[in-house]
Steps between C-alpha positions, in 0.01 A plus 500: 500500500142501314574472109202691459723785669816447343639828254672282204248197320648197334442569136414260172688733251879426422657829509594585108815665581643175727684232353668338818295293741555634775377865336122316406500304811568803814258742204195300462532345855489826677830527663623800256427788212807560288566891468705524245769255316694376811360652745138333744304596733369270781160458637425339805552154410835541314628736811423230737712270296792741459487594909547080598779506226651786649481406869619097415816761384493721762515201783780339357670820428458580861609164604846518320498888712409700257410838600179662305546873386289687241714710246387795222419365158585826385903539529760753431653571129830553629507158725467307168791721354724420773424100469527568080171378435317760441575469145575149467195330695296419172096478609531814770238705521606844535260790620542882421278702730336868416843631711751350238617276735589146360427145760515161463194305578605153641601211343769405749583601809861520551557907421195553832633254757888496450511897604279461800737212630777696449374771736427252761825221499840609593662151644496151485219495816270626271531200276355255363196695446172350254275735393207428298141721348210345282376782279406554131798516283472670143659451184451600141495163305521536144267156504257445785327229485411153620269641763658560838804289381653848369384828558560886508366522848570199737493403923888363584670459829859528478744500831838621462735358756839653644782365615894536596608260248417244271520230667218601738260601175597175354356357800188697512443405160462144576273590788269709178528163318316336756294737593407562100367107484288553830364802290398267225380238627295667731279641209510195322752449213797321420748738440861394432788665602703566187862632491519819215760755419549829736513765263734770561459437881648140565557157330213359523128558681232219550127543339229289674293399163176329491405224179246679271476499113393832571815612587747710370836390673627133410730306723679176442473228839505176653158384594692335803573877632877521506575732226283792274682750336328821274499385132716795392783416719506150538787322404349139443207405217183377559518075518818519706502167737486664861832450638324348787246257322189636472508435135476798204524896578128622420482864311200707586326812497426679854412814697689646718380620796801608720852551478787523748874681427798687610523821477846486678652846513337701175251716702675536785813667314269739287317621830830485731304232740811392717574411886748476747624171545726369796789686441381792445517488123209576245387225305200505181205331665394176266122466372278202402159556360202260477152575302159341439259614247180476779271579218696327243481169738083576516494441136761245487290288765214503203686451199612183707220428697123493300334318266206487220264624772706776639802612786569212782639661766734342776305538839754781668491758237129440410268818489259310756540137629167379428227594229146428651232459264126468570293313220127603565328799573252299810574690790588214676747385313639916493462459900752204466699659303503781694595318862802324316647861386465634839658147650806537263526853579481458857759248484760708322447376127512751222170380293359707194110424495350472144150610629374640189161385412449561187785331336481090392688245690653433201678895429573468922686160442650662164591841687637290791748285348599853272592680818712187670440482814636152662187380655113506423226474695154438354145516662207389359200290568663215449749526741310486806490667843817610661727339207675653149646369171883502524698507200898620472553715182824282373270160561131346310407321799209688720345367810246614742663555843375662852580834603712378784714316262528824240655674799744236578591492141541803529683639806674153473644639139 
């Protein structure tokens, strides 16, 4: 991709009506234009981001045999009545149409997917059965804010999984814990697995929470990793020896970006979602459910993940995996520049070319470490034929390398 092409510029105003980092950071970078409070739309660079987020998710999701459906954002009145929470489910948006007609529009997805299972499972060979959807979830908060961290309008995968009894969700669960630190990993944080309270579904869920002051959860843990707890439920204080000896129980604030729980039986007995086990008998089928804010996890990743200069993204969710940048406007140097693009393209690298030529080296190298991409490349005159400047965004250290090497670098990485 040309940068002289690209819809969305990086931008030297801080948005007014931003306080979070990762707001000013994905605004004046180019990645996305806040609508309204809560609620963004992304441009090209931002959507790029989202999509690797999404398909990291979708792969894992897939490998733990998930099945990928699509369901209606906009759901029936009457299957929130039956589930009581049509009333009780404080930040739902609720839509009257020109007919009268009352609807939900999705925050959740329970009241759309346990009805369509029921239609389809009558005995225990139709179980265990994971189904899972990414799509835009929406839900009035009285207080969005904090960028993409909480908002009205946001991307979520959530898989529900059924099964004949508890046992067998309890040990699907555990195969969603491991899959849930693949997720994380994969796009580059540390999140830790923390044990919290279940709500009115179960005893307890687990939140995967990442370190940030910006944060608005707080957890209490051992920096060894054997034990984190939510704040508000924990039992022990902050200083407690680890029973283990890793020394003092650390307090701090995170963000969560993805939670696990039973749902055990509470859906399925409001929707009459039963089967037939062995003998003949009917039995309530027993639910887990498993979510990840995808665009919550985008801005995560930058609250986390930037510094003075701008965003630092981790190589697999980066918008491109190389930004080239050509320092001169001799055509020779443009005709280098040029036969490296079409090199890295050729070899399957994602590279967006800063060919403008009217803009300083000095706004391209500013503009370049805003937008985060992991690795530049720089032409000039002083690089010489058939070689580039190499520098990695999270390191000071540059060095002139050949083209050969760049793509070993980077097919290699």
């Amino acid at each position: 991709m040309r940068y002289s092409e690209l819809f969305g510029k990086t931008s030297k105003q801080i948005p007014k009506d931003e306080t979070a980092t990762n707001a000013k950071l994905l605004t004046r970078g180019g990645f996305v234009r806040k609508e309204v409070a809560g609620v963004y739309n992304y441009l090209p660079l931002g959507l790029l981001v989202l999509d690797k987020i999404a398909n990291i998710v979708r792969e894992e999701m897939n490998v733990a045999g998930g099945q990928e459906v699509l369901l209606s954002a906009l759901q029936s009145r009457s299957n929130w009545e039956k589930t009581g929470r049509w009333k009780s489910f404080d930040v739902l948006f609720k839509v009257k149409s020109q007919f009268k007609a009352e609807y939900a529009l999705g925050p959740t997805h329970e009241e759309v997917l346990v009805p369509i299972v029921r239609d389809r499972v009558s005995s225990y060979r139709d179980l265990p059965l994971y189904l899972f959807q990414i799509q835009n979830k929406f839900r009035d908060e009285p207080r969005a804010k904090a960028g993409l961290l909480r908002g009205r309008e946001f991307l979520m995968k959530d898989l529900y999984s059924f099964h004949t009894d508890e046992s067998d969700m309890m040990r699907y669960y555990d195969v969603m814990r491991a899959s849930y630190k693949k997720v994380f990993a994969r796009c580059g944080l540390s999140a830790i697995e923390t044990k919290a309270g279940g709500g009115t579904f179960s005893e307890f869920s687990h939140e995967y929470q990442v370190i940030c002051e910006a944060g608005e959860d707080e957890i209490i843990y051992c920096p060894g990793g054997d034990f984190a707890e939510n704040a508000e439920i924990a039992k022990v204080k902050e200083g407690k020896q680890c029973d283990l000896g890793h020394g003092p129980l650390k307090k701090v604030k995170t963000i969560e970006v993805g939670n696990i729980f039973p749902l055990k039986d509470k859906f399925s007995k409001a929707f009459g979602l039963t089967y037939k086990n062995k003998e003949g008998r009917d039995e309530f089928v027993i639910m887990g459910c498993y979510g990840i804010g995808i665009s919550r996890l985008m801005g995560a990743i930058v609250e986390v993940l930037h510094d003075e200069r701008g965003i630092i993204w981790p190589e697999q969710v980066a918008p491109f995996r190389v930004h080239l940048l050509v320092i001169s406007d001799e055509g020779l140097v443009i005709s280098q520049a040029e036969d490296i693009y079409n090199k890295l393209t050729r070899a399957g690298v994602e590279v967006l070319w800063d060919d403008r030529e009217d803009t300083s080296a000095g706004e391209k190298f500013a503009d370049a470490d805003l937008i985060g991409i992991p690795a530049r490349l720089v032409v000039s005159r002083k690089t010489g034929k058939d070689k580039v400047e190499w520098k990695e965004r999270d390191k000071k250290e540059t060095g002139v390398i050949s083209y050969k090497e760049v793509i070993e670098r980077l097919k290699g990485g």
